[in-house]
N, C-alpha and C positions, 0 to 999 in steps of 0.2 A: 316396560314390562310387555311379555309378549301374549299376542293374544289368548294364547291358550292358559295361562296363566291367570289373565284378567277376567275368563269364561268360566274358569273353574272358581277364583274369590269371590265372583256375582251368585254363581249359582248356590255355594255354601252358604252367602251370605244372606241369600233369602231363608236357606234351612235353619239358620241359627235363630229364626226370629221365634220360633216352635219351643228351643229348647229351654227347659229353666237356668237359673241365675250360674250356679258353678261351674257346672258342666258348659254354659256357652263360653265361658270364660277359658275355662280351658280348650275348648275346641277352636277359639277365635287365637288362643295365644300360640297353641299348634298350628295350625295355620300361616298364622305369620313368620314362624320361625323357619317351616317347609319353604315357603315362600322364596326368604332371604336365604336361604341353603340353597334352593334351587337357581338362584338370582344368581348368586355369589360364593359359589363351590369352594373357589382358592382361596376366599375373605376370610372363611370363620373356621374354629375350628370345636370340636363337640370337648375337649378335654381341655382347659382353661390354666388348668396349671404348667403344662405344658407348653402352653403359647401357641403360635397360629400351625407350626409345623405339626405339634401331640397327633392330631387326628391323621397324617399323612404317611404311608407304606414309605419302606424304603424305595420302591422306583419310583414315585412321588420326588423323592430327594434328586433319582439318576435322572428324573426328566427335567426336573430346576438344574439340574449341573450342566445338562445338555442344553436347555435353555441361555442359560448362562453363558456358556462356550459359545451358542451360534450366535448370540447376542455378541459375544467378544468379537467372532469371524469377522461378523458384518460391518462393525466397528474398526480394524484392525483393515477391513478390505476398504472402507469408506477411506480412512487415515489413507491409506497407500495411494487410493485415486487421486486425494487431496497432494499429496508429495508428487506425482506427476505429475498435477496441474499448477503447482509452482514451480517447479523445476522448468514445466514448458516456455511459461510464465515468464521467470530468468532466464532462459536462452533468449525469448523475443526482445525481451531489456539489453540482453549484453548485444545482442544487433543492432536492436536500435541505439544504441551508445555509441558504437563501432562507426555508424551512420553517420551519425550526427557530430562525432570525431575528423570522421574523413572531409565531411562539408567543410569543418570548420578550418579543419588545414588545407583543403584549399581556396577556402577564403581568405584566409591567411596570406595565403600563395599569391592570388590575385591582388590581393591589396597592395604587397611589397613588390610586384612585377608594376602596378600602376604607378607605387612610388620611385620607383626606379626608373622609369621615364620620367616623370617633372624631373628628378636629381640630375637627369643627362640634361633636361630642357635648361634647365637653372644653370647648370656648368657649361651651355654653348653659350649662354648669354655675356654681355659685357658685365661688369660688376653693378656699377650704376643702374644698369637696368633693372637685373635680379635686383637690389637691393629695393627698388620702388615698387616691385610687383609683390617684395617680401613685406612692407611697411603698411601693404593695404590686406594683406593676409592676419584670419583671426591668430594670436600667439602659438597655439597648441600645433596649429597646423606650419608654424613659421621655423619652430622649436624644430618637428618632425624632419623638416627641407634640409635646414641648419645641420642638424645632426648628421643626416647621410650623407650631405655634403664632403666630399675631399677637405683634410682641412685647411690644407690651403687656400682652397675658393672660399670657401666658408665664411676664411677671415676678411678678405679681400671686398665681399658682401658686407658683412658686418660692419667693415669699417667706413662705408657708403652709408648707414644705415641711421637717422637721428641717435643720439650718445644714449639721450632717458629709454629709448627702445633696443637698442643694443644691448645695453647693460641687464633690463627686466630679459631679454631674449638668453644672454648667457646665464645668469641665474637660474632658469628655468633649463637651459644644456646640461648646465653642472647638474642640480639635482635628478634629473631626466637618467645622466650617467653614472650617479651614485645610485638611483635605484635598480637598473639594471645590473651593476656592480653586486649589489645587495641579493638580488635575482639568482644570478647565477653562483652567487657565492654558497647557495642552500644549498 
């Protein structure tokens, strides 16, 4: 409450102490109603049947409609900031994707350039030798060699190769090129 409000309930309310019984009653009840009307203009309204609007002129109405509209604007301007700042949002996404695309194809790149040297290493070698150096390699990595192998060396390897590690090594080829098979067939 503000102070002028608070100087003026003080100061009545020492005059009410003078007055007799009805009449303070009424003046305390007035009072408090000035009060809360002066408190709260847009809250109340003097015509009850009516509802909160009864008491309010028509540009009352044109100032809520304008209210309302700027209230819309601002809302409307807020949404719009909001839609450029994802839309900026999704640009830095689809770059960064773009990014992170491009690394991966050249990592890609570099991996199959590193395997494509062992595959020429493996292919200058004698068979016997590849095949010993293939026997101490974990399978995935032996499957990989095998695979890009020529297949003629490949075989020539393999058949250097213990038979129980052979056999677990083509099984793993087969499926290896049934699921690429599978891959590229989508």
């Amino acid at each position: 409450m503000s102070m002028l409000l608070q100087g003026m309930v003080e100061s009545r309310a020492v005059r009410q102490v003078k007055m007799p019984g009805k009449k303070l009653f009424i003046f305390t009840m007035t009072l408090v109603l000035g009060v809360l009307f002066f408190s709260y203009p847009d809250s109340y309204s003097i015509d009850t049947k009516e509802g909160l609007d009864a008491g309010k002129s028509p540009n009352d109405n044109l100032t809520g409609q304008a209210k309302l509209q700027s209230m819309k604007s601002i809302e409307e301007e807020r949404l719009s900031v909001l839609k450029a700042d994802i839309k900026k949002e999704m640009e830095q996404l689809t770059k960064l994707k773009k990014e992170v695309e491009d690394a991966k194809r050249e990592l890609d790149q570099k991996r199959q350039e590193s395997l494509d040297k062992i595959v020429k290493i493996f292919e200058s070698m004698p068979a016997e030798d590849a095949a010993r150096r293939i026997e101490k390699l974990d399978e995935n990595n032996s499957v990989l060699i095998l695979s890009s192998l020529k297949p003629k060396i490949a075989g020539k390897i393999l058949a250097q190769i213990e038979v129980d590690m052979a056999a677990s090594l083509s099984k793993k080829m087969i499926a290896k090129s049934r699921a690429s098979q599978e891959k590229s067939s989508r």
